[in-house]
Residue frames as a rotation matrix with the C-alpha (Angstrom) as fourth column:
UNK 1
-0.938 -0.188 0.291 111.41
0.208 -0.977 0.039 116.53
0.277 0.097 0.956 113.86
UNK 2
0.091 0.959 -0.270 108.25
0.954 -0.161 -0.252 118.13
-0.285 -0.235 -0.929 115.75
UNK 3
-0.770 -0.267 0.579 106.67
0.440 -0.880 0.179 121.17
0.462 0.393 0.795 114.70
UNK 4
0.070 0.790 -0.608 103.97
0.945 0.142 0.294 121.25
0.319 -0.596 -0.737 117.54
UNK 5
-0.636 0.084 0.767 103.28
-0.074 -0.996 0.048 124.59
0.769 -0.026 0.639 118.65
UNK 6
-0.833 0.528 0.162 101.27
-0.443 -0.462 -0.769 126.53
-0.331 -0.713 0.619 121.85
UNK 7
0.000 0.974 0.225 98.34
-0.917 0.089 -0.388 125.15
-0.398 -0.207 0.894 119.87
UNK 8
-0.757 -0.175 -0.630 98.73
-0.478 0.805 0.351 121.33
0.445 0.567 -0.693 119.44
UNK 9
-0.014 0.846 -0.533 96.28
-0.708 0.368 0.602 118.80
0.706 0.386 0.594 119.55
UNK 10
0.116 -0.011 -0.993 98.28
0.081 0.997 -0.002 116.41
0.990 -0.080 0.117 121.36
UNK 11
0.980 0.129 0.149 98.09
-0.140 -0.077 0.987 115.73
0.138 -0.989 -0.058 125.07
UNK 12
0.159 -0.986 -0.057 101.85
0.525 0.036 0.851 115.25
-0.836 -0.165 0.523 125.43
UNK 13
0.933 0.214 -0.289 103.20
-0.105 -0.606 -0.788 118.21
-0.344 0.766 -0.543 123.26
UNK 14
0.153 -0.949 -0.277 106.76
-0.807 -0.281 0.520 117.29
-0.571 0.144 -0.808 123.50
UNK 15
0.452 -0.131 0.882 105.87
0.381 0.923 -0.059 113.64
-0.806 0.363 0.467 121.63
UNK 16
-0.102 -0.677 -0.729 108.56
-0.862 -0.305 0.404 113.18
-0.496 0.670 -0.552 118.68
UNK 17
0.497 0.055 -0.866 108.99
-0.718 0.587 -0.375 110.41
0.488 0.808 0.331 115.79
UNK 18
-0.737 -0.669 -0.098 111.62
-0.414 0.561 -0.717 108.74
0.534 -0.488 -0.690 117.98
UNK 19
-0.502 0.571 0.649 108.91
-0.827 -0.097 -0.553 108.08
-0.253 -0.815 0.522 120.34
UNK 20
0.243 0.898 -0.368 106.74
-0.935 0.116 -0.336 107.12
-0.259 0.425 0.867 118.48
UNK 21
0.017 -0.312 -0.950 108.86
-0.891 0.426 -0.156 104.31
0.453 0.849 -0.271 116.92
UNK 22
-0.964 -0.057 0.259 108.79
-0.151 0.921 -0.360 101.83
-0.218 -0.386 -0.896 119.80
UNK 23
-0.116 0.985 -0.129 104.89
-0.818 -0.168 -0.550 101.84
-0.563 0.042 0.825 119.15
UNK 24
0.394 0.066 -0.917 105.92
-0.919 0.039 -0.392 99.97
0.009 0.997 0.076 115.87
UNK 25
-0.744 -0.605 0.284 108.16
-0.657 0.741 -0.140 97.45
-0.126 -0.291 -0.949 117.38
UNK 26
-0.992 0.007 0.127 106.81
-0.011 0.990 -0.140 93.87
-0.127 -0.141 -0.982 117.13
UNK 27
-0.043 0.981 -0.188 103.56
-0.127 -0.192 -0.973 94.37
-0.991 -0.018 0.133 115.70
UNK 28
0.452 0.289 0.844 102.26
0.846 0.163 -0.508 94.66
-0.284 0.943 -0.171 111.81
UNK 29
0.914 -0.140 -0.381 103.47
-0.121 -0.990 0.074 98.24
-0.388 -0.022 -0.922 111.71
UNK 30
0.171 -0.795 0.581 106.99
-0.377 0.492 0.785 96.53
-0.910 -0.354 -0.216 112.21
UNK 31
0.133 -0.086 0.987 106.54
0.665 0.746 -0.025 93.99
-0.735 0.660 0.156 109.40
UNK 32
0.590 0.299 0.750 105.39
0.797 -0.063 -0.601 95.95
-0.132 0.952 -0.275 106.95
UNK 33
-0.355 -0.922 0.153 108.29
0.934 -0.355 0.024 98.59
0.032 0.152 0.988 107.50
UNK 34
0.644 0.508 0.572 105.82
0.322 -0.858 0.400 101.62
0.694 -0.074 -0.716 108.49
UNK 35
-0.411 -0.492 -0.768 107.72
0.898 -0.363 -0.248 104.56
-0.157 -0.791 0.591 110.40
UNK 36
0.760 0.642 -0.098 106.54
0.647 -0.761 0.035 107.74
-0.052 -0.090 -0.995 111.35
UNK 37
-0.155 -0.816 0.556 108.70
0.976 -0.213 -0.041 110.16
0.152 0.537 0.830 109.88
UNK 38
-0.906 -0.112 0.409 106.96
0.032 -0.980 -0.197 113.95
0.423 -0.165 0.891 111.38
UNK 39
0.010 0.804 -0.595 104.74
0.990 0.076 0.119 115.60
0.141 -0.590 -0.795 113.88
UNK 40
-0.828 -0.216 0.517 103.21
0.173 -0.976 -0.130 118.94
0.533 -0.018 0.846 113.69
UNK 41
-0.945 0.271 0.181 100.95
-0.325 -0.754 -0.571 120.84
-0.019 -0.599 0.801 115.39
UNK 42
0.269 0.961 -0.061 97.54
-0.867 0.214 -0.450 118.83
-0.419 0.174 0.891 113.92
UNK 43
0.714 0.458 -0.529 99.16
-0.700 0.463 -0.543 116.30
-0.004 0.758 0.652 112.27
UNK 44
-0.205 -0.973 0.105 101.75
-0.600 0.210 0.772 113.22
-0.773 0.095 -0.627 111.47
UNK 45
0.702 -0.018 -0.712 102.89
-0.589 0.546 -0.595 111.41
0.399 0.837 0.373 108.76
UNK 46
0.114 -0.449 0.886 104.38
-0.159 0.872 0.463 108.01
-0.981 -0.194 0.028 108.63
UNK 47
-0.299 -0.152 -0.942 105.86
-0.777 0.612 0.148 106.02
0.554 0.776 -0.301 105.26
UNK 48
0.345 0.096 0.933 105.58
-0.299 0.954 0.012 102.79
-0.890 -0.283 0.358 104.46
UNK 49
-0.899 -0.435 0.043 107.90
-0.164 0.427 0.889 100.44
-0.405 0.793 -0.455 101.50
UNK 50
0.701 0.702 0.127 105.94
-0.618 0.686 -0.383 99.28
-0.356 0.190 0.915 98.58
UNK 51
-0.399 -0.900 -0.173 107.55
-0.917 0.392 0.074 95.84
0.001 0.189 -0.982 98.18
UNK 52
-0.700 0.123 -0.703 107.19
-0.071 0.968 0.241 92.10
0.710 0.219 -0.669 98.55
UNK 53
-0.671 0.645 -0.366 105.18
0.727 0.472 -0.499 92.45
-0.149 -0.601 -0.785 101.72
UNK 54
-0.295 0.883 -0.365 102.48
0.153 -0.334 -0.930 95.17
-0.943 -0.330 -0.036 100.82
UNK 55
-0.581 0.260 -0.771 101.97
-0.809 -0.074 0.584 94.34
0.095 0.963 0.253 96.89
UNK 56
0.481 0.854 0.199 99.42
-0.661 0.502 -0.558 92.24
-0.576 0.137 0.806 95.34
UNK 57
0.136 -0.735 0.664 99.78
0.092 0.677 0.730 89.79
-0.986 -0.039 0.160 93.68
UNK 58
0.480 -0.329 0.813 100.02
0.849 -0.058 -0.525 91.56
0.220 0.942 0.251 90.08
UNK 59
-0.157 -0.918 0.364 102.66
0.851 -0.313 -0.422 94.30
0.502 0.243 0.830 91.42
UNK 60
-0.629 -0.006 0.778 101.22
-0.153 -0.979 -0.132 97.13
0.762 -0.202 0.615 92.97
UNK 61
-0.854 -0.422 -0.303 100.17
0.043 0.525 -0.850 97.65
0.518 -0.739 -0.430 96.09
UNK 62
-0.678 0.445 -0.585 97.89
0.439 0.884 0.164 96.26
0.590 -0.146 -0.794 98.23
UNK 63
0.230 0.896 0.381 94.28
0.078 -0.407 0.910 98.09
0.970 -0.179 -0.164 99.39
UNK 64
0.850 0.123 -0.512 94.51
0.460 0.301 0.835 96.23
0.257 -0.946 0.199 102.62
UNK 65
0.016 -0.997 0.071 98.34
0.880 -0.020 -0.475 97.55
0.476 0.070 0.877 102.83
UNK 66
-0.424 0.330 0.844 97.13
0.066 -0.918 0.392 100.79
0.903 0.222 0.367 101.97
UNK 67
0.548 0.688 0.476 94.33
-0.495 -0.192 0.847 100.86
0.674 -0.700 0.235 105.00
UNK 68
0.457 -0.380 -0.804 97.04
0.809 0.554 0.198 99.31
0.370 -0.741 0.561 107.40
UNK 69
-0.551 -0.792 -0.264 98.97
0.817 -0.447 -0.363 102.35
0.169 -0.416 0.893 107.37
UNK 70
-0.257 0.589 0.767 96.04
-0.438 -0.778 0.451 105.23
0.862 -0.220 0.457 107.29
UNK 71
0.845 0.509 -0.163 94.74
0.165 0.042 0.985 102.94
0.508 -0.860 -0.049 110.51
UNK 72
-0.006 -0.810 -0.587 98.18
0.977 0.120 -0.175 102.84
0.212 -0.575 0.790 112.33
UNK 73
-0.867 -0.301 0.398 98.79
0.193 -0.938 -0.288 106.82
0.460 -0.172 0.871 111.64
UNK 74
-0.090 0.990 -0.108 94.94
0.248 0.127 0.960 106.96
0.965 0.059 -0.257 112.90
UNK 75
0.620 0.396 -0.677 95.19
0.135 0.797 0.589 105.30
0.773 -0.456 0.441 115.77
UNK 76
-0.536 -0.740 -0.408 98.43
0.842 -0.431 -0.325 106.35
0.065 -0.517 0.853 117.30
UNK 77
-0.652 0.231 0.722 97.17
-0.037 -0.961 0.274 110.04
0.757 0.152 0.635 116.37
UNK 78
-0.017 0.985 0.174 94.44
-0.336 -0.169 0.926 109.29
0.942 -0.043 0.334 118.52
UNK 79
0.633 -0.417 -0.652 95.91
0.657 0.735 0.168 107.81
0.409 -0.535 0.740 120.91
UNK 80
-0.358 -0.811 0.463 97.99
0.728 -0.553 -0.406 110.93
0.585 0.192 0.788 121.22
UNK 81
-0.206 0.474 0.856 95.50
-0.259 -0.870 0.419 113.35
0.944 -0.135 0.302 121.84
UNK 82
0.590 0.728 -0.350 93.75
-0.240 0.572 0.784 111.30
0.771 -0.378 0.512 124.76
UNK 83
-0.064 -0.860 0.506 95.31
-0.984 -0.029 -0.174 111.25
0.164 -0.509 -0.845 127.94
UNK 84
-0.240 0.092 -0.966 96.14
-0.473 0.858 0.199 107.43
0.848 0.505 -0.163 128.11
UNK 85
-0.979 -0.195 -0.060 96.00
-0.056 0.536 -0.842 106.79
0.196 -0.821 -0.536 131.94
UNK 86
-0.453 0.870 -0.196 92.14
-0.536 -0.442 -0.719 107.81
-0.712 -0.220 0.667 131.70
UNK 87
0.220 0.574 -0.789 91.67
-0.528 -0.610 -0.591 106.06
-0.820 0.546 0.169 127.89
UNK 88
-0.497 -0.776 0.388 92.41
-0.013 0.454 0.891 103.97
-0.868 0.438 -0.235 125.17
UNK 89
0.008 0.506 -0.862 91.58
-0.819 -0.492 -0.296 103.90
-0.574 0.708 0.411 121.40
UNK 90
-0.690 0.070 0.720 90.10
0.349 0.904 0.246 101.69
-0.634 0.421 -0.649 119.04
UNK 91
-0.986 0.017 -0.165 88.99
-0.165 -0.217 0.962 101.33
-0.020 0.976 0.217 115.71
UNK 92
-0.291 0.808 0.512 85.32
-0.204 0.471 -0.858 101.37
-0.935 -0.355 0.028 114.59
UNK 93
0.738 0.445 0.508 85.03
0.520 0.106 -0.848 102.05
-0.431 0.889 -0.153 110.87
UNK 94
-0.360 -0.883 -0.302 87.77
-0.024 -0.315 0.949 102.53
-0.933 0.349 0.092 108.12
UNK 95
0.751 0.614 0.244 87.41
0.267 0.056 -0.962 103.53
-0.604 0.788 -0.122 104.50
UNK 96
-0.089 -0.976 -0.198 89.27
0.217 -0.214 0.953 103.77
-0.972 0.042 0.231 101.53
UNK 97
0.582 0.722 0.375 89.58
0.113 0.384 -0.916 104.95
-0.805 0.576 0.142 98.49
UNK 98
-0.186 -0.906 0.379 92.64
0.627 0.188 0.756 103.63
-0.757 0.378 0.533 95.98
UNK 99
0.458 -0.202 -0.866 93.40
-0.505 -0.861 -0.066 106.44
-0.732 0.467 -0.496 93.46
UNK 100
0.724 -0.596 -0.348 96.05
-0.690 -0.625 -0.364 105.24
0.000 0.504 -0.864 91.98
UNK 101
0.975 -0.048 -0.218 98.35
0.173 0.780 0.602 102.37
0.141 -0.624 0.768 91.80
UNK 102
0.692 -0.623 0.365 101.87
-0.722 -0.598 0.349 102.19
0.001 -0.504 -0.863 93.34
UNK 103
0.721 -0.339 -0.604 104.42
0.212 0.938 -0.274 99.43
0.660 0.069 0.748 91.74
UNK 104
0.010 -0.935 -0.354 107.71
0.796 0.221 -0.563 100.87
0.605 -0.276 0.747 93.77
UNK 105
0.055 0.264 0.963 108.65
-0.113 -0.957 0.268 103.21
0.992 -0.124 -0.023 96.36
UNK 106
-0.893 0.336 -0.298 107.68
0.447 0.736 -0.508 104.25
0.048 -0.587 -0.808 99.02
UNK 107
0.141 0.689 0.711 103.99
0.540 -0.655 0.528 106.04
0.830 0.309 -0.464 100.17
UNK 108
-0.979 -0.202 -0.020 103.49
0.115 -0.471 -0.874 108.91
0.167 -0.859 0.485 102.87
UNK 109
0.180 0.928 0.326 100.19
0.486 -0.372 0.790 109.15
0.855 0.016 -0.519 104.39
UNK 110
-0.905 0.016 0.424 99.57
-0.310 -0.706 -0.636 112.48
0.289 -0.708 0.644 106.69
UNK 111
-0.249 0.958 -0.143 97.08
0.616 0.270 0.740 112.45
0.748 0.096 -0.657 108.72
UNK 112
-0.908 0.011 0.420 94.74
-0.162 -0.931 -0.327 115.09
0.387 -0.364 0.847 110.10
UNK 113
-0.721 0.677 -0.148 91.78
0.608 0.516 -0.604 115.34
-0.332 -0.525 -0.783 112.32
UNK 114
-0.657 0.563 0.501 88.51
0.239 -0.475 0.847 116.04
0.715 0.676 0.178 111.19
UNK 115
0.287 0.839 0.462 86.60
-0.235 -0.406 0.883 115.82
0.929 -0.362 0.080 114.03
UNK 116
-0.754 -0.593 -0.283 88.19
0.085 0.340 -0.937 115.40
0.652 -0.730 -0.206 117.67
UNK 117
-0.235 0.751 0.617 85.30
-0.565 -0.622 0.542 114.65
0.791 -0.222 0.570 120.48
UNK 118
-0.247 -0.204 0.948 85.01
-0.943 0.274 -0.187 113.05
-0.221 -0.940 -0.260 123.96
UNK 119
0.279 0.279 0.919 83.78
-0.030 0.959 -0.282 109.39
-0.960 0.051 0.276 122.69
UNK 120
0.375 -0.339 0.863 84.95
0.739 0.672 -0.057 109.54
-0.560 0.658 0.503 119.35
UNK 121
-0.081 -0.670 -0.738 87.71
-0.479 -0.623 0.619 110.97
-0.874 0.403 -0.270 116.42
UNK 122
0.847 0.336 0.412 87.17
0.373 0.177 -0.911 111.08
-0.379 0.925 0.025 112.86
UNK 123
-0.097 -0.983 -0.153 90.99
-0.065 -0.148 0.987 111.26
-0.993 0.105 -0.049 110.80
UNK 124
0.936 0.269 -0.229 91.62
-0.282 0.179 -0.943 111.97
-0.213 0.946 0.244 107.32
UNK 125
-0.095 -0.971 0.220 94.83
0.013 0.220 0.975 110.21
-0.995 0.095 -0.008 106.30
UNK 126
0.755 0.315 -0.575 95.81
-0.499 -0.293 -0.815 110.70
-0.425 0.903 -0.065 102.62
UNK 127
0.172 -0.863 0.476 98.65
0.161 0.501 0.850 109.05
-0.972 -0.070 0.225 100.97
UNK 128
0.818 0.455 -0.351 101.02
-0.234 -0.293 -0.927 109.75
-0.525 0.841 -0.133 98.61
UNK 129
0.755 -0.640 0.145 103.74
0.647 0.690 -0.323 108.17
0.107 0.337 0.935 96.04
UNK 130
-0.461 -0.879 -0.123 107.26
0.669 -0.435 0.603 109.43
-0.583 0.196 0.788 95.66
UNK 131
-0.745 -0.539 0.393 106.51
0.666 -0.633 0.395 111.70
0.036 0.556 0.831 93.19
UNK 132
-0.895 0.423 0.141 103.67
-0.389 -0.587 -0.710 113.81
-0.218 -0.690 0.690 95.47
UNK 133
-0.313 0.940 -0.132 100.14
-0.634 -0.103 0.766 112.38
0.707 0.324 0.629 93.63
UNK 134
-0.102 0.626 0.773 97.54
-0.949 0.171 -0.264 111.01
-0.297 -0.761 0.577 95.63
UNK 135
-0.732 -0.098 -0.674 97.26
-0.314 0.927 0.206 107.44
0.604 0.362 -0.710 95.92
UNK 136
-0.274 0.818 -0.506 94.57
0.683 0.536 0.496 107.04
0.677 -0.210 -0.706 98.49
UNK 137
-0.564 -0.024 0.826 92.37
-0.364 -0.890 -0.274 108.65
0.741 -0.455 0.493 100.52
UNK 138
-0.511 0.354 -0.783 91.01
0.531 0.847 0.037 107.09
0.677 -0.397 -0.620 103.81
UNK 139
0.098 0.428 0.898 88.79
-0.654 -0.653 0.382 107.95
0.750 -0.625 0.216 106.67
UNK 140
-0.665 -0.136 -0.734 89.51
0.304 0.848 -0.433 106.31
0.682 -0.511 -0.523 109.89
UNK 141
0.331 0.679 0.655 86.50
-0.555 -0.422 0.717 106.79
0.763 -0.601 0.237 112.92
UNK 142
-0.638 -0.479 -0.604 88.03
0.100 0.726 -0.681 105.73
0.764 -0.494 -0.415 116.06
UNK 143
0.546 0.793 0.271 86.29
0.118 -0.393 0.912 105.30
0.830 -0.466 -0.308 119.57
UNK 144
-0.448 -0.766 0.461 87.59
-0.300 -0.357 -0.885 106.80
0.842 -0.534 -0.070 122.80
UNK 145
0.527 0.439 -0.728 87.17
0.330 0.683 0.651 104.42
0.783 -0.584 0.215 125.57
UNK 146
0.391 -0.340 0.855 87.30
-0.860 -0.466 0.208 104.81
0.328 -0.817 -0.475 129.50
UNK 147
-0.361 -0.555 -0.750 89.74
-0.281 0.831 -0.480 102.25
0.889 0.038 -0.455 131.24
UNK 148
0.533 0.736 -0.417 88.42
-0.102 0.546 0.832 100.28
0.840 -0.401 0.366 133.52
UNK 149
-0.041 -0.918 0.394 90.03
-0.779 -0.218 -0.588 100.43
0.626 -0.331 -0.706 136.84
């Protein structure tokens, strides 16, 4: 489901979740069972299981989990905006900070831009359990690179 509007962010306004989902294919995204699940005008969200592959080992889930899926929704997002034949993104600095822990489920993290600027994009991705409460909050800082031709 998009809800993109005259004023979206993204450089392809008609992009949808379907789309989006080969991205995920054969990668970590993949493993860990992350899909992107909505796209609006400024923003998408993606889930992700908590389960055997993104818990610690005393039940609840894993930081590093956690900061897999705020970079994925990041990254794509960024990747969005940016026309790709000109561009490509890449991470430079990721932060987190765990709220909350999360034994079952799954989480949603949205994620929104904070700053959007010719060399680099600053993303707040938030995540949250089934039953709406915050469970982290991250910052992802990507850079926007020219492609060599």
């Amino acid at each position: 489901m998009s809800d993109s509007a005259a004023s979206s962010i993204w450089f392809h306004p008609n992009i949808n979740p379907e789309m989006l989902a080969a991205l995920g294919k054969g990668n970590m995204g993949e493993w860990l069972g992350i899909e992107f699940s909505q796209i609006g005008a400024d923003f998408i969200k993606g889930t992700m299981p908590v389960d055997h592959r993104t818990v610690q080992p005393f039940g609840v889930l894993h930081g590093g989990a956690s900061v897999v899926l705020a970079e994925t929704l990041g990254s794509i997002a960024s990747s969005l905006v940016v026309d790709n034949s000109k561009f490509y993104c890449v991470g430079l600095e990721v932060n987190a900070n765990h709220l909350r822990p999360v034994r079952s489920g799954k989480v949603t993290g949205t994620c929104r831009p904070i700053h959007l600027g010719n060399t680099t994009h600053v993303w707040d991705i938030r995540l949250h359990n089934e039953q709406g409460k915050l469970t982290c909050i991250c910052r992802l800082t990507v850079a926007i690179l020219k492609l060599e031709k």
